[in-house]
C-alpha positions in Angstrom: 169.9 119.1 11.5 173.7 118.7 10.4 175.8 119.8 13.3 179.5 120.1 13.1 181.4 119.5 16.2 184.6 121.3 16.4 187.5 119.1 18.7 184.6 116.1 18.2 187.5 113.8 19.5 188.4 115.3 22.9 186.7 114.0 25.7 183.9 116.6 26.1 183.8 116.6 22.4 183.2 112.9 22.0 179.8 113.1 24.3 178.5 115.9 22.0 178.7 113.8 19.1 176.8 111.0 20.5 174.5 113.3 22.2 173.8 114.6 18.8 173.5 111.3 17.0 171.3 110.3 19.6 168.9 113.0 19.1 168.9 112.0 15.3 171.2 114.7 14.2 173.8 114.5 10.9 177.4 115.2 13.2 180.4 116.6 11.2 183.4 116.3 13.4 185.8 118.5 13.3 189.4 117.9 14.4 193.2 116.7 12.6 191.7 112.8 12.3 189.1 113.7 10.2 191.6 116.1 7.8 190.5 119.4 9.5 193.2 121.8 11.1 191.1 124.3 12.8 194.2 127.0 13.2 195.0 127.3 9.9 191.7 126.5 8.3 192.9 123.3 6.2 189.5 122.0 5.0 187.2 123.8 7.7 184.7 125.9 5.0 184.2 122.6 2.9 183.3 120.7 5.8 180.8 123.6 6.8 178.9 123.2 3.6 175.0 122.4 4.5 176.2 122.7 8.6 173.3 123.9 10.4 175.0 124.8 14.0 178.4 124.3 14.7 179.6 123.7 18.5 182.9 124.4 19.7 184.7 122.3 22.1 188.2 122.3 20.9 190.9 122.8 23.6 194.4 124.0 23.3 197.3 121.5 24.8 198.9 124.2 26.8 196.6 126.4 29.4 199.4 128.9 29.8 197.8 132.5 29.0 199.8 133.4 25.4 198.9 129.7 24.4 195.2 130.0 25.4 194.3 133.3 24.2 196.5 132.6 20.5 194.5 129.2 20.4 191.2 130.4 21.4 191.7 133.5 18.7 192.8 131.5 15.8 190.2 128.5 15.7 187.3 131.0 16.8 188.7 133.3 14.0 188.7 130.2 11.8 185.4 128.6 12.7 183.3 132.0 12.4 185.1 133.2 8.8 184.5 130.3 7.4 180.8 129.3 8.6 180.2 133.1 7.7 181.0 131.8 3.8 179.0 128.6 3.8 175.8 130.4 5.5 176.3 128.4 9.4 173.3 130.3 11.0 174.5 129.6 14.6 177.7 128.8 16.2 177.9 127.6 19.7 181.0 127.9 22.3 180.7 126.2 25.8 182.9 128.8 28.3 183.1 128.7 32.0 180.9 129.9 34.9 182.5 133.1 36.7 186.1 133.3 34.2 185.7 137.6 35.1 186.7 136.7 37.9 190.2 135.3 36.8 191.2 136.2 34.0 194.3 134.1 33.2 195.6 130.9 31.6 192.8 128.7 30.1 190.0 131.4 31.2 192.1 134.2 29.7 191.2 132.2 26.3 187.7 131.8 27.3 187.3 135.1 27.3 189.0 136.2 24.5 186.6 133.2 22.5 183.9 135.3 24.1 184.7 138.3 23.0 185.3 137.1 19.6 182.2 135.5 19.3 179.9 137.9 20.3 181.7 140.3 17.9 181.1 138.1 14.9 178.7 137.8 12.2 177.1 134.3 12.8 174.6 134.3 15.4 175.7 132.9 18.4 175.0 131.2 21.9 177.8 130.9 24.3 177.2 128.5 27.1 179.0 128.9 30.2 178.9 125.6 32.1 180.8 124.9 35.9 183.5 122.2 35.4 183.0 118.5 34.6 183.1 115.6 37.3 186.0 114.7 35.0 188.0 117.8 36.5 188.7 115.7 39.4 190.7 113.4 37.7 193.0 116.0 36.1 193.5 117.5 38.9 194.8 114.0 39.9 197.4 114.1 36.7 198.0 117.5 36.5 198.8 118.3 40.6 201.6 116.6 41.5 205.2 117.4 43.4 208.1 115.0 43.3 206.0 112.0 42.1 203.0 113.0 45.0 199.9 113.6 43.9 198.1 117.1 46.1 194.4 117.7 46.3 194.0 121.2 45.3 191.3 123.5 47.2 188.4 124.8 45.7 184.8 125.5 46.0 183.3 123.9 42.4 180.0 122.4 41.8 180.6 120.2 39.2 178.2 118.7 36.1 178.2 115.7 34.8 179.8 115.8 31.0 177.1 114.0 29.4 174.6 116.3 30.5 176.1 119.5 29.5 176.6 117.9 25.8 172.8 117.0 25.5 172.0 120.3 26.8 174.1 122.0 24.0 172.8 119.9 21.3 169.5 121.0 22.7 170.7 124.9 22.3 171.5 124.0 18.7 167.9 122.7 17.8 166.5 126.0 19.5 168.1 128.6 17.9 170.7 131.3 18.4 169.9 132.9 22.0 173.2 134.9 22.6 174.7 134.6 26.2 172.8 131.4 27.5 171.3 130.9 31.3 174.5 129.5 33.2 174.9 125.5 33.6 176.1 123.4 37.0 175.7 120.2 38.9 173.1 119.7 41.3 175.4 120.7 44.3 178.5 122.1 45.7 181.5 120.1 46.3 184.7 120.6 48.3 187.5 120.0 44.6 190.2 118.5 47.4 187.6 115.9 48.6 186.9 115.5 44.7 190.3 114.4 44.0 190.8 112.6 47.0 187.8 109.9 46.6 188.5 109.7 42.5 191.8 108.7 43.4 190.5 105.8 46.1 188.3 104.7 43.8 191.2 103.7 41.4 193.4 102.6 44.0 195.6 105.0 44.9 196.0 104.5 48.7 199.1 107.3 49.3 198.0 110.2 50.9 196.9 113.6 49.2 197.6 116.4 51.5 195.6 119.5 50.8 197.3 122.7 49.1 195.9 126.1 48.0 196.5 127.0 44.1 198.3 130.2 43.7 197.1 132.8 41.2 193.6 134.8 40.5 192.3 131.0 39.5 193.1 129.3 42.4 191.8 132.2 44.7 188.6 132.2 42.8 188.1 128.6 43.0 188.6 129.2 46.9 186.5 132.0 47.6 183.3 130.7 45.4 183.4 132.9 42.1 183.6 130.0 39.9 180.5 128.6 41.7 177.2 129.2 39.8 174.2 131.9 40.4 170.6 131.0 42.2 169.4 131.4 38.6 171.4 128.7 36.9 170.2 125.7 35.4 171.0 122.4 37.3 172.2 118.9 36.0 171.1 116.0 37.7 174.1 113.6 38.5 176.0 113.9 41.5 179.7 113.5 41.7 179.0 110.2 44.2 176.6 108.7 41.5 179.7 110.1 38.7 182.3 108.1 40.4 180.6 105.1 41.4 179.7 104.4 37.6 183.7 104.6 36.7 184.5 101.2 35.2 187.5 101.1 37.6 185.4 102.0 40.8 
């Protein structure tokens, strides 16, 4: 199959591309390095000429809700339009388990992509998937106060990034199947304790005290409506096994 990767250089991005080349698959990435602006369309029907499947992973750089929902419309927007002109039969989106439950910032986009999708002409799969191990680590960046890092708290059951990429490639090789059964790691984990042992493991020794995330997200990640259904399919790596293979750990 050619497969074109939308945001093929972001991190998730990068392990669907080798996922795909591994399983023998022609990869078009998609992204500003390889002369494709997916808001305003710069070269995005070309590269969709003889494109099989085409799976979104682009991200915007801002999660705030305008920025999410106007990035999420424009490149699904872009990506459907033009794979409906070069005859894409199947366009995939990864989302995120349990968004209804908040609807704001990044998940506000999610939803919107959703919506947009499922309203389209290309037949589609969307995937939703629980957060990557990788989450832990942002949290690490992203939550801090006055130069201290905090260990937000959540209820998350994270999967390892690798896995969810072969699993998508695998949803392009079988076919268009609308909203997909739901994707998560192989068990639950406390996000604060998350954060807490990714940053021992790259040295950080300072203390992360614990806080609670204001907002419909962070009181969804607290209560367990991000956390998958007794129907979902599980990956296989744990967040222990995850952390111990870091190149720092």
């Amino acid at each position: 199959m050619r497969i074109a990767v939308a945001g093929g250089t972001g991190i998730s991005g990068q392990h669907v591309v080798a996922a795909a080349r591994a399983r023998d698959h022609e990869v078009v990435v998609l992204a500003r390095s390889t002369g494709i602006d997916l808001l305003s369309g710069a070269g995005v029907e070309r590269a969709l000429r003889g494109v099989d499947a085409v799976i979104d992973m682009s991200n915007p750089s801002s999660t705030e809700t305008p920025d999410a929902v106007s990035f999420f419309a424009g490149v699904t927007h872009t990506l459907l339009t033009a794979g409906h002109r070069a005859g894409v039969a199947h366009h995939i989106a990864v989302s995120i388990v349990g968004i209804d439950a908040a609807p704001e910032g990044y998940y506000a986009g999610k939803l919107t992509q959703e919506r947009l999708i499922a309203e389209g002409a290309v037949p589609w799969t969307i995937q939703r998937s629980t957060q990557f191990h990788e989450f832990a680590a942002q949290m690490f960046a992203r939550a801090t106060v006055a130069g201290i890092h905090l260990a937000p708290r959540g209820r998350v059951q994270p999967i390892a990034a690798h896995e969810l990429a072969t699993h998508l490639v695998r949803r392009a090789e079988e076919g268009p199947q609308g909203r997909a059964r739901d994707l998560a790691g192989p068990r639950e984990e406390s996000l604060a304790e998350m954060v807490r042992s990714y940053a021992r493991a790259i040295g950080h020794r300072m203390p992360l005290p614990a806080i609670s995330v204001p907002g419909a997200i962070g009181r969804a990640q607290r209560s367990g409506a991000l956390l998958p259904s007794g129907d979902s399919l599980l990956g296989t790596q744990t967040f222990t096994e995850w952390l111990q293979a870091l190149p720092d750990a």
